[in-house]
Every structure is written in structure tokens, then in C-alpha cells.
N, C-alpha and C positions, 0 to 999 in steps of 0.2 A: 504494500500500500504506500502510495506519496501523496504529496499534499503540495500544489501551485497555488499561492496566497498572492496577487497582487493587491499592491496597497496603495492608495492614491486619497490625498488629501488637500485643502484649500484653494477648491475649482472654483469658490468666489463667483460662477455664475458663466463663467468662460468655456461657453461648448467648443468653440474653434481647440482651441487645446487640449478638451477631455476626448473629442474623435481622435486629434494626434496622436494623445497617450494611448488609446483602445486600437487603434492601428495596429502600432508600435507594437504593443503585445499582443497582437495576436500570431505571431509564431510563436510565441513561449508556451502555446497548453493552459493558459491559466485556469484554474477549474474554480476558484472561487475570488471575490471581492472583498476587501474593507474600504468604505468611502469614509475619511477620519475626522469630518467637520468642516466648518465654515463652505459648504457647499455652491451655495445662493448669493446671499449678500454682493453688491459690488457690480456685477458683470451683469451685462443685455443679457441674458441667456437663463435666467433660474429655473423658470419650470423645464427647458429643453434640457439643461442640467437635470434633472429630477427624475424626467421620464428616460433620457438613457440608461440613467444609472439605474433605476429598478428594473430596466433588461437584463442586465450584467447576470452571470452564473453565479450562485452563492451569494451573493451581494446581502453584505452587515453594512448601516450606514449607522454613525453615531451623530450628538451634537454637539457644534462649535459653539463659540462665544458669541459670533456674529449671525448663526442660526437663531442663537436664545434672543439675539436681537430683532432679530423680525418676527420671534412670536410674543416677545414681551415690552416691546419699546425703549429697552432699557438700553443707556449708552455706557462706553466707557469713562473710567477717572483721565484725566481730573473733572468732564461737565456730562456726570451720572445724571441730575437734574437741571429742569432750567433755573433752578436756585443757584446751583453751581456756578453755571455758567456767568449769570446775571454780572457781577461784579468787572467781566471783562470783552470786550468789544470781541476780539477774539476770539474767546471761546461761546459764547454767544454765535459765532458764525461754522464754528464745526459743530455747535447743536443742531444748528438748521439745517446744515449740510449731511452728516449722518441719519438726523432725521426726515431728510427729503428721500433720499437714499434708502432708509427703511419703509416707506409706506412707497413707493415705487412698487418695492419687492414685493412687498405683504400682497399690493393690488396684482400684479399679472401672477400670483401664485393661486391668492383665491379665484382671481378668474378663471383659471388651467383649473380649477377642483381641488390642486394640490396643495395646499395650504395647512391641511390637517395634516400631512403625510409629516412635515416636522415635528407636531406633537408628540409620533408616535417612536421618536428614539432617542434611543437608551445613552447613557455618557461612557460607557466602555463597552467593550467585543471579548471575549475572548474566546481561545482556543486549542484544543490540546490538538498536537502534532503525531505523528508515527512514531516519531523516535524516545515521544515520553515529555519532549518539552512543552512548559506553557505558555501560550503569546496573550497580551494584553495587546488593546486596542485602545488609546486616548486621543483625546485632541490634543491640549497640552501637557497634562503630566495625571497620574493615576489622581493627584489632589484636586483640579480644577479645569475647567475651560479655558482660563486665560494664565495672562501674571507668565513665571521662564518656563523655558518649554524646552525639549531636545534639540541639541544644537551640535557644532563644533567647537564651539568658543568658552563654553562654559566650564567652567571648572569643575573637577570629578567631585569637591569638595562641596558645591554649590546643585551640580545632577545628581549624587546620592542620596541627599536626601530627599530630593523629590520623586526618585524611584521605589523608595521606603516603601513596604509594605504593599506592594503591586502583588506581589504573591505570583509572581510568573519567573520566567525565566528570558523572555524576551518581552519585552516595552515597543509597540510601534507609535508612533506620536506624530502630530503635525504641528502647527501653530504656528513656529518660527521661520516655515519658510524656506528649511536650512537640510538638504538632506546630507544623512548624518548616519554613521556606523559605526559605535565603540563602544567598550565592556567596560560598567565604573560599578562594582561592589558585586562583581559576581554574574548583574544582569547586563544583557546585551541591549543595548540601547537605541532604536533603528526610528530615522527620520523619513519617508519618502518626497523630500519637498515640496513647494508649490504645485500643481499643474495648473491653475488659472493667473492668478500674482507671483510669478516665478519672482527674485532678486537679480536674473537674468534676464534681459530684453528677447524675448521671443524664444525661450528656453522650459520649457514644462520639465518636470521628472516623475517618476514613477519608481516602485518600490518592487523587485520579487522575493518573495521567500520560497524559498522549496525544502522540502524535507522529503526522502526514498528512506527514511526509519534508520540509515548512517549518519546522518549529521546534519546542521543546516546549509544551506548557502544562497546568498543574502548578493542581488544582485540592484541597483542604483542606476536607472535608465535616463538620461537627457535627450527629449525629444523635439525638435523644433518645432513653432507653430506660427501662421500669420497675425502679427500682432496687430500688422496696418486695418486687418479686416476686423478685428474685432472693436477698436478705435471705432473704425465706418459704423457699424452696427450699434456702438455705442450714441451716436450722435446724429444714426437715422431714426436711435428710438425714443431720442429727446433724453437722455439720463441724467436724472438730475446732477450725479455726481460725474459727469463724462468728463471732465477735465480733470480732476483728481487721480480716478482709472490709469486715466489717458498717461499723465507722468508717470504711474508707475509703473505700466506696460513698457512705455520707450525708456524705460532705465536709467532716467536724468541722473540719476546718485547712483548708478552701478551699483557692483553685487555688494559689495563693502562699504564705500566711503561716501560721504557726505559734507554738508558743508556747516560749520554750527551755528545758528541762528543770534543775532546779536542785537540789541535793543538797549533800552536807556541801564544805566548801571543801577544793581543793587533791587532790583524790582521783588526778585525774590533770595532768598535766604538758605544757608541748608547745605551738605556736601554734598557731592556727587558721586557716584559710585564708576572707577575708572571703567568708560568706554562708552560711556548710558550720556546719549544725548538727550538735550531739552526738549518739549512737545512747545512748549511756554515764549514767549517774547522777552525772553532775558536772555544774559550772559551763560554761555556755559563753561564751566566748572572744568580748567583743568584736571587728572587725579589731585585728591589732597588739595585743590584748593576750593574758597568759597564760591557758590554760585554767582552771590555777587561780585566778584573780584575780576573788573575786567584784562581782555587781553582780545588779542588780535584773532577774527577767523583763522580757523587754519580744516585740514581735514582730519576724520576721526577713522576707526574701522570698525566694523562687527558691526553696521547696523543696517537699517531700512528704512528711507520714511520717500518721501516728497518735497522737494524747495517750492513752494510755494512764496515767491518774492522773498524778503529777508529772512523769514523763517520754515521751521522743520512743519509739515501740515502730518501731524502723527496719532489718526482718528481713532486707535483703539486699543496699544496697548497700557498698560497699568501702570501706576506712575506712584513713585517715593513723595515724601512733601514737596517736594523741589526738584526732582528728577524722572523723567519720563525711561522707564527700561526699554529696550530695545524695540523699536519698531514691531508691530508685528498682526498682521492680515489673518 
């Protein structure tokens, strides 16, 4: 007996790249699916999203952060409410903005019928294998939908314990974006990155596991896809958010680097944790120094967002008092 797991996560709504990916694999045999969250949200395309993916053989779909967001209206920190937000011109404008963007979604999903079909899952997958091992399925990490997630960059010190008590043997996760292959406390720790918001301009990826009841192996697929058409579609379907998309499809900030956002000094307060740029219109935070403490642009690595004129446009990951953690779709 063996077992062909493909694993594909954060299609964001982007079918031009989820056909890629399914192309791609189809000489592998895959016999069964994991779709590992944030599916919809973002991209022209969610219920076309929806309905390929419940064709798929095997197909377990879980939920992202940005799923739970178009069935619950809730946004990310730092503007959860419009209370939040109130206090700043800015963020005030990524409320409206992700919330334009969320009732987009919610409307062409209920009109497809498919609207409930989020309701109906679960926040991990998992799996026992042939050879005896067990796979977990998350979005972010066995703890949460959002906040670090499996990456390259992270410290084993910082991924162990969010691997804590998964009770598996193998972690598949998405969230960051970042596909990702390493062993930190025993468990094997497997990213299949983006296929709709690659950190790559017109670069999707895909996950295979296979197990023949010998061993695993654990293969990391880069599939190319038309980014320009999904741009077009985004902006023949009027999306609210198509200029946001739109930068981070064509790769303005590359797979790493960025530019850090800079604004009046001192605005906010607080250390930064080294590498974790600002979501905010402040200064950021060399390591070890104050948020407020200015210094010149320069560029940073390990992250994601959008330049959206002087600053980072960084609509959904989780953010410390004063420092937004790494980008992340």
C-alpha cells in the first residue's frame, strides 16, 4: 500500500495558478488532496476556487484566517474593529479596504451557493500513513490560524514550540507563504507555499508526500502561472482590492526584501523584534533599537508585504505593540 498526498495551500482565490498547480501534478498519481486554508479571500476567482477543489480525489480542505474572515467579518490586528482603526487615517483605510474585499467575497460565494461550504471545515486534517507515520494538517501552526507559521527563517527555538503537542510526526502548514522542509524537535516540518500569492512573481508551489510503507519523500514543486491574466480578471471584475492583489502578484518587494516605511519620528514606541517590519507609518526599528529612533531607509529580508507609497500596506498579519510580524497572506 502507498499513499500520494498532495498538499496545496493559500490559492487566495487565484484559479489561473490552482489549474497550473493541478496540471503540474498530474503525472505524479496523486491519489489524494489537502487544501490548507486561506483558499478565497483576495483573488477574482473564489467560488471557481471552491468548485475545482471539491473535484480533487481525496480532497480535506481546512480553515485559514482569511477564510474565518469572510465568514465572520473579523479583520486582523492592529484594526480588529472600527474602534481600532478610528484613531488613524490609515488604518481606517485598510478597514475599508479589507473590508471591501471581504463582502466582494462573501457576495459571489453566496451567489455560487457556496458560501456555507466554509462553514463546514474543520482547523486541522490528519493522517496516518503506511509506514506508521502521522501527518497533521494546519494552516498556521497546530495552535492557531494566524500569528508564525512554518517557514525557513524561523528559529528551531521559536518552530518548536509551536509544533508542541501536534501529536504527529509530520506538520504540513501554510500561512507564511514560504515552502519549507526541516526537522526541529523530532517532527518534520513541511510548508507547501503559496499557489495563488506566491513571494514569487508568477511562481505557485505545491507540496508531494509519498509514503510505499519505506519511508517518506517529500517533494516541493515551483510551477509557473500567468500572473498578467489574473491582474486582467482582477480588474474586468471591478475588485475592490485589485491594486493591492495586483502588487503583490508582480513582486514589487521580491521574494525577501522590502523597503521600511518611514514617517514622522517617534509616532510609536516599543522594540522590534530583528527582521519584523512595521505594518504602521513610523520609523522602523533597527535590531535593539527603539521604534522611535530614527534612521535612514534601507532594505530588510524574510519578509512580504506591498509598498504602497511611503509605507508597508500589511493587511493581515499579527502585530506586537509596535511591530507588525512578518507579512503574511
Amino acid at each position: 500500500m502507498s499513499v500520494r498526498l498532495g498538499a496545496i495551500a493559500d490559492i487566495h482565490g487565484n484559479d489561473v495558478a490552482l489549474r497550473a498547480v493541478l496540471a503540474d501534478a498530474g503525472r505524479f498519481g496523486v491519489e489524494r488532496w489537502w487544501a490548507l486554508g486561506d483558499l478565497v479571500l483576495f483573488g477574482p476567482r473564489p467560488a471557481e476556487v471552491l468548485q475545482i477543489l471539491r473535484e480533487l480525489p481525496g480532497i480535506g480542505m481546512l480553515r485559514g484566517n482569511t477564510d474565518r474572515y469572510v465568514l465572520t467579518g473579523e479583520q486582523p490586528a492592529p484594526h480588529e474593529t472600527v474602534a481600532d482603526a478610528a484613531g488613524s487615517i490609515d488604518l481606517v483605510r485598510r478597514y475599508a479596504g479589507m473590508a471591501a474585499g471581504i463582502g466582494w467575497t462573501r457576495g459571489v460565494l453566496d451567489q455560487a451557493g457556496l458560501l456555507g461550504v466554509l462553514d463546514d471545515w474543520p482547523a486541522q486534517l490528519r493522517l496516518r500513513l503506511p509506514g506508521g507515520a502521522s501527518v497533521l494538517g494546519v494552516h498556521a501552526s497546530p495552535r492557531a490560524d494566524d500569528g508564525q507559521g512554518i517557514e525557513p527563517g524561523i528559529a528551531d527555538e521559536e518552530l518548536g514550540p509551536l509544533l508542541a503537542g501536534a501529536d504527529a510526526e509530520v506538520v504540513i502548514g501554510g500561512h507564511t507563504h514560504a515552502a519549507t522542509d526541516r526537522v526541529v524537535g523530532g517532527v518534520r516540518a513541511l510548508n507547501p507555499g503559496s499557489t495563488g500569492l506566491p513571494r514569487r512573481s508568477g511562481i505557485a508551489s505545491w507540496l508531494l508526500l509519498g509514503d510505499d510503507g519505506d519511508g517518506l519523500t517529500v517533494t516541493i514543486r515551483d510551477v509557473p502561472f500567468d500572473a498578467e491574466a489574473v491582474v486582467a480578471d482582477l480588474r474586468r471584475r471591478r475588485h475592490p482590492q485589485t491594486e493591492f492583489v495586483s502588487s503583490v502578484l508582480a513582486g514589487l518587494l521580491g521574494a525577501g526584501d522590502a523597503v521600511e516605511p518611514v514617517a514622522e519620528e517617534g509616532a510609536l514606541g516599543g522594540l522590534c523584534p530583528p527582521g519584523y517590519p512595521l505594518a504602521y507609518p513610523v520609523r522602523h526599528a533597527l535590531p535593539g533599537r527603539s521604534c522611535a529612533e530614527p534612521h535612514a531607509p534601507r532594505k530588510f529580508s524574510r519578509t512580504t508585504g506591498v509598498l504602497l507609497g511611503p509605507r508597508l500596506w500589511n493587511p493581515m498579519g499579527p502585530s506586537s505593540p509596535a511591530c507588525l510580524a512578518r507579512s503574511r497572506w
